[in-house]
FIDO-54901 format. One line per 3 residues: number of its first residue (from 1); for each residue x, y, z of C-alpha. Coordinates in steps of 0.1 Angstrom, whole numbers, padded with zeros to 4 digits. Each point is the difference from the previous one (the first is absolute). Layout:
NUM) X/Y/Z  ...
This chain:
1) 0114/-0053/0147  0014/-0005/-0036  -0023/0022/-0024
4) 0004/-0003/-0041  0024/0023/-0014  -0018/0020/-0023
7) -0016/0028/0015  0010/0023/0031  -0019/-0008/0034
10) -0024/0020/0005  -0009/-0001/-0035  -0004/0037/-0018
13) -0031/-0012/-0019  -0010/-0040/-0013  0019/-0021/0021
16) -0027/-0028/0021  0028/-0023/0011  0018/0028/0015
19) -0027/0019/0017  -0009/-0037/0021  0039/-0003/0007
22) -0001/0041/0011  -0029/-0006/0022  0008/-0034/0015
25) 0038/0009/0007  -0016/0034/0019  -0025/-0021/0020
28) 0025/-0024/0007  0026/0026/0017  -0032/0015/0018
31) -0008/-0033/0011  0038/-0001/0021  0020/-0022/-0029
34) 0031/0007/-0013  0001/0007/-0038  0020/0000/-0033
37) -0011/0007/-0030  0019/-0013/-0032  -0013/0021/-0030
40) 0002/0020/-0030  0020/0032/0000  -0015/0035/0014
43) -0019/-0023/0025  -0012/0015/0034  -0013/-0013/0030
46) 0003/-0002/0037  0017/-0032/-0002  0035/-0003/-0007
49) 0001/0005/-0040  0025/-0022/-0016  0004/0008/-0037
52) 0013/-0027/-0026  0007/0015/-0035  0011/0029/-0011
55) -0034/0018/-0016  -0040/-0013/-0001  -0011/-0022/-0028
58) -0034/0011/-0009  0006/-0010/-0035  0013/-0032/-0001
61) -0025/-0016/0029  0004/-0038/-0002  0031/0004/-0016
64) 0018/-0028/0017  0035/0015/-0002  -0008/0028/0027
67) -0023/-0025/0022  0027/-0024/0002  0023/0025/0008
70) -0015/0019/0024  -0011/-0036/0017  0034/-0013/0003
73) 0015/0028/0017  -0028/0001/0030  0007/-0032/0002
76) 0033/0005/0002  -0002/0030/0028  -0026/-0027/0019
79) 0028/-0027/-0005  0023/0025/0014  -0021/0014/0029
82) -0004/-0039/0012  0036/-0001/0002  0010/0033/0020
85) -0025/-0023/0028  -0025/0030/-0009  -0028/-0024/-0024
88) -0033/0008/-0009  -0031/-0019/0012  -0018/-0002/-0031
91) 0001/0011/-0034  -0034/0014/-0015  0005/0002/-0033
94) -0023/0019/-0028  0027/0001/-0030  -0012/-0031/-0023
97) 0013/-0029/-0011  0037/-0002/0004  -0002/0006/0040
100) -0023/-0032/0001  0019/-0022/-0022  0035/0005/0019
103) -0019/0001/0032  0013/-0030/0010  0037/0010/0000
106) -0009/0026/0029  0007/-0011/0038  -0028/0028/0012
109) -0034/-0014/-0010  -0017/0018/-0025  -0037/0006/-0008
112) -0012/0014/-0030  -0034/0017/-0012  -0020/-0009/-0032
115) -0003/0033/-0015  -0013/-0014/-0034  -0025/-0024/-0011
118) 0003/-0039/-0003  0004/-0011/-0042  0011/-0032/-0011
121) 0035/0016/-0003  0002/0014/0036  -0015/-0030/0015
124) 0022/-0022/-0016  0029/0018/0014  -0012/0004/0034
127) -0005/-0036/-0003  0033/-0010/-0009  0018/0023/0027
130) -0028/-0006/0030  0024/-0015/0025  0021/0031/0000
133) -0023/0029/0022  -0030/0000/0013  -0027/0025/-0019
136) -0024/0027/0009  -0034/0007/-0020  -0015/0032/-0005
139) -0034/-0017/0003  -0020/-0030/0005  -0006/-0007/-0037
142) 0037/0003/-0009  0006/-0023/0032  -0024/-0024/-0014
145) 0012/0000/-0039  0040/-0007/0011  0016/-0034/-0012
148) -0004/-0027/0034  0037/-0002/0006  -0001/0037/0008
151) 0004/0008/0036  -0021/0030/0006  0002/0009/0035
154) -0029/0029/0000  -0020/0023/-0020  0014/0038/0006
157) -0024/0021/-0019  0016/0033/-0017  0000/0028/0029
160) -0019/0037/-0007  -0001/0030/0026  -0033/0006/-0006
163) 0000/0033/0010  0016/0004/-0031  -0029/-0002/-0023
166) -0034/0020/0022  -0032/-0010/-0012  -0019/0026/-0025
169) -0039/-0006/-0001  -0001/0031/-0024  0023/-0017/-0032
172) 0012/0018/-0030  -0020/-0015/-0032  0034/-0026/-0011
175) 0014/-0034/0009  0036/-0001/0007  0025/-0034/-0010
178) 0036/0002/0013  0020/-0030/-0009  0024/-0011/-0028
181) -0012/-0005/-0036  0002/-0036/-0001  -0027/-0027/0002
184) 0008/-0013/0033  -0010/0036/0012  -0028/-0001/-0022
187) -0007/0038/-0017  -0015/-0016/-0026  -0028/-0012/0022
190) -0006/0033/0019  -0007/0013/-0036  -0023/-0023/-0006
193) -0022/0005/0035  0006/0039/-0008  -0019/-0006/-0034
196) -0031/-0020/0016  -0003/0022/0032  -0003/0031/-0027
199) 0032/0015/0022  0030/0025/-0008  0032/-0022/0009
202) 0039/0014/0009  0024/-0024/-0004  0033/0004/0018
205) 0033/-0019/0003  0031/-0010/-0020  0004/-0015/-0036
208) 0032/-0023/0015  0022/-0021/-0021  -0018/-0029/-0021
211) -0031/0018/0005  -0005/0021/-0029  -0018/-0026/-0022
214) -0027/-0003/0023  -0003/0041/0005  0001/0005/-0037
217) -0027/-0031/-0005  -0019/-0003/0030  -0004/0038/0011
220) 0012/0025/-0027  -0028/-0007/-0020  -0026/0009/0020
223) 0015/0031/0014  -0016/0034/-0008  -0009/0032/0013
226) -0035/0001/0014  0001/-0041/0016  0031/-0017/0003
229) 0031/0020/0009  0037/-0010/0013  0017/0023/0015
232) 0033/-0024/0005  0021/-0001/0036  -0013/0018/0027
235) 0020/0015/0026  -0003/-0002/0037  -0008/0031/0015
238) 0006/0012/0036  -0027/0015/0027  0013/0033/-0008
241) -0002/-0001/-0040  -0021/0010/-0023  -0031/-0025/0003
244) -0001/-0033/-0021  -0038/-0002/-0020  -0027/-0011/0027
247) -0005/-0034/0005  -0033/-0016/-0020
């Protein structure tokens, strides 16, 4: 499993991509397979933890330098383990871009998930790169908006323990968005529905790089203290901690 190289698996707090690669690489290893994990620095897992570059790269996410980088040499250790006569059987990759585009110079097949939607940008490349590994979508409607010449061999949706997160029928009197400040993520519309429903609204998650014109736009403005409130990254929180604010 190549994950991106940004952020530590599990993640500490924000971190989506690595949470799915976390929990998929555990279930997987349940399930009887053998495992390694090619990811950011600090990671830990029950699979064998491969780590590529030196430090995490929370900052400079999409940066292509450290991608690249950190794509090459798995490549090169999965090059490597192919000829010691030990290959892998697949690659499942979740890093972006640069593992799909050189997927074609891998012998061990390699299948990549969409974690990001279809633009005209994105399609365009996926289009121009199809023939090089087959695709997985996180959902039917993602399946359905891919360019034709995209080989999408299933629809894997985004696993949750749902144990994790009990149902409350007694709430507290709030509404609670976690996600990055950007529009894809879409704060700017939970405001919005917070306004009309009359509602108090948290918002929680990271202000990442390129990202700070649509915070100071989109959300700053309507911030203050009795309605709309960010309270910026949250961190994860073990069983044992002090609790996390009840679910609403």
């Amino acid at each position: 499993m190549l994950a991106p190289p940004w952020i530590s698996i599990p993640p500490p707090a924000y971190g989506g991509i690595e949470q799915v690669v976390d929990l998929l690489a555990t279930e997987f290893i349940r399930r009887g397979h053998t495992v390694t994990l090619f990811a950011a620095a600090e990671s830990r897992s029950t699979a064998h933890v491969t780590t590529l570059l030196d430090r995490q790269h929370p900052d400079e996410i999409q940066m292509a330098l450290y991608e690249a980088e950190h794509t090459a040499r798995a490549f090169d250790d999965i090059d490597a383990a192919a000829a010691d006569g030990h290959p892998y059987d697949i690659v499942h990759d979740h890093s972006g871009f640069t593992a799909f585009a050189f997927a074609g110079r891998l012998a061990t097949p390699l299948v990549h998930t969409l974690h990001g939607p279809f633009t005209r940008e994105t399609s365009a490349f996926y289009a121009r790169n199809a023939g090089k590994a087959s695709v997985l979508a996180l959902s039917e409607y993602q399946r359905s908006q891919a360019p034709r010449q995209l080989d999408v061999v299933g629809v894997v949706h985004n696993p949750i323990i749902v144990e994790d997160f009990p149902f409350r029928a007694d709430k507290d009197d709030y509404l609670l968005f976690i996600g990055r400040m950007n529009d894809d993520k879409g704060p700017h519309r939970a405001i919005a529905a917070a306004r009309r429903a009359g509602m108090r609204l948290l918002l929680a998650g990271p202000v990442q790089p390129g990202q700070s014109e649509f915070f100071e736009s989109e959300v700053e403005p309507h911030l203050d203290s009795e309605g709309i409130e960010y309270i910026g990254e949250v961190e994860k929180r073990s069983a044992s901690s002090t609790p996390a604010p009840p679910p609403c």
